[in-house]
N, C-alpha and C positions, 0 to 999 in steps of 0.2 A: 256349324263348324265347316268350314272350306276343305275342301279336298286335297291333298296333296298333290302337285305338279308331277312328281318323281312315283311314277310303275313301282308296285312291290315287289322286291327281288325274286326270283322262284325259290320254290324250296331248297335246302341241298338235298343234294340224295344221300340215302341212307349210307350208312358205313354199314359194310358187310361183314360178319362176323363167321366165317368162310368154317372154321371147327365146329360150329355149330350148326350151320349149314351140312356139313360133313357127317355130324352125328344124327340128325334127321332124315339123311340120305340111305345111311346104314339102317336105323329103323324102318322105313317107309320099304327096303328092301327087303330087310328079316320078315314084315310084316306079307306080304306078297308071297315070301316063299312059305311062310309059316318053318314047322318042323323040319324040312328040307334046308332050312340056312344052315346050321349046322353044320353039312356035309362039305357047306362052299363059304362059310365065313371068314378063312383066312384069303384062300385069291380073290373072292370077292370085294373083300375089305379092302385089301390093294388096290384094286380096278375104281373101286368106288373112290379113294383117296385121288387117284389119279385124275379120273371124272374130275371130281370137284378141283386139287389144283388149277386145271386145263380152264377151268371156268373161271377164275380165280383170274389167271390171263388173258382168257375174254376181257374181263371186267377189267383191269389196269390195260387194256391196251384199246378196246373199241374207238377210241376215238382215231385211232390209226388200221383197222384192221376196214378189212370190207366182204361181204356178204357172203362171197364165197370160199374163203378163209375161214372164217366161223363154222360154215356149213363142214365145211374138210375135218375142222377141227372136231367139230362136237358130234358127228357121223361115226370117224375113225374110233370115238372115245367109245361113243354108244356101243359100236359094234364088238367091240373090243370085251366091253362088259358081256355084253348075250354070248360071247361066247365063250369065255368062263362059267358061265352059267350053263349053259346047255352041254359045255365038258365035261360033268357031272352027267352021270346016266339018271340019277331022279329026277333031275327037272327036266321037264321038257319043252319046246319052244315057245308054245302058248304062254309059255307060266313067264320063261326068259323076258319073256315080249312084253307081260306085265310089271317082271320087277324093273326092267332099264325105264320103263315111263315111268313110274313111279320115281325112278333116282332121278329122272331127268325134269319130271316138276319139281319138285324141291328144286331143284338147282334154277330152273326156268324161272320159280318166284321170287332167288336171291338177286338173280342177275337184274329183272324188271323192277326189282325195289332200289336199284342203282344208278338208276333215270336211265336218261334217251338214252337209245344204240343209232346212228348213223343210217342204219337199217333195221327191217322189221326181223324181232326173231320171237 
């Protein structure tokens, strides 16, 4: 059987399903503070929503954004979360510093399941 002339398409990239993204974000959170989420579930829960939107328009606009815009974007957001978190006297920054990586994977392996970005992120 002959080969075909014609490259096979790449893949598409995945459709991102951003609330459930959103709801693994909040877990992976809870999960990091343990018993302490409680105290920060509500502004948390905001901050994290927020997060993920922000990521959200990452994801619809990469092809037009550039490396230091992203960097702006997802720094401001992170930082924004630790400190919510750490506005709360039981958690402390060690722990803060755990749960925003945690939110921030998840979201890092919605955006990489979405194909190329322009730049490395």
């Amino acid at each position: 059987m002959a080969k075909s002339p014609v490259a096979a398409a790449p893949a598409a990239a995945a459709s991102i399903n951003w609330l459930s993204v959103l709801n693994q974000v909040i877990a992976a959170v809870a999960g990091v503070l343990g018993p302490k989420w409680g105290s920060v579930s509500q502004p948390a829960t905001h901050e994290l929503y927020v997060l993920t939107e922000t990521a959200r328009w990452i994801e619809e606009n990469k092809a037009s954004m550039d490396e230091d815009t992203y960097n702006l974007l997802v720094d401001a957001h992170k930082r924004t979360l630790h400190d919510v978190l750490v506005g709360n006297e039981l958690i402390k920054k060690a722990i803060a510093d755990q749960a925003v990586a945690a939110a921030w994977a998840v979201i890092l392996t919605a955006l990489k399941s979405a194909g190329k970005f322009p730049f490395p992120i």
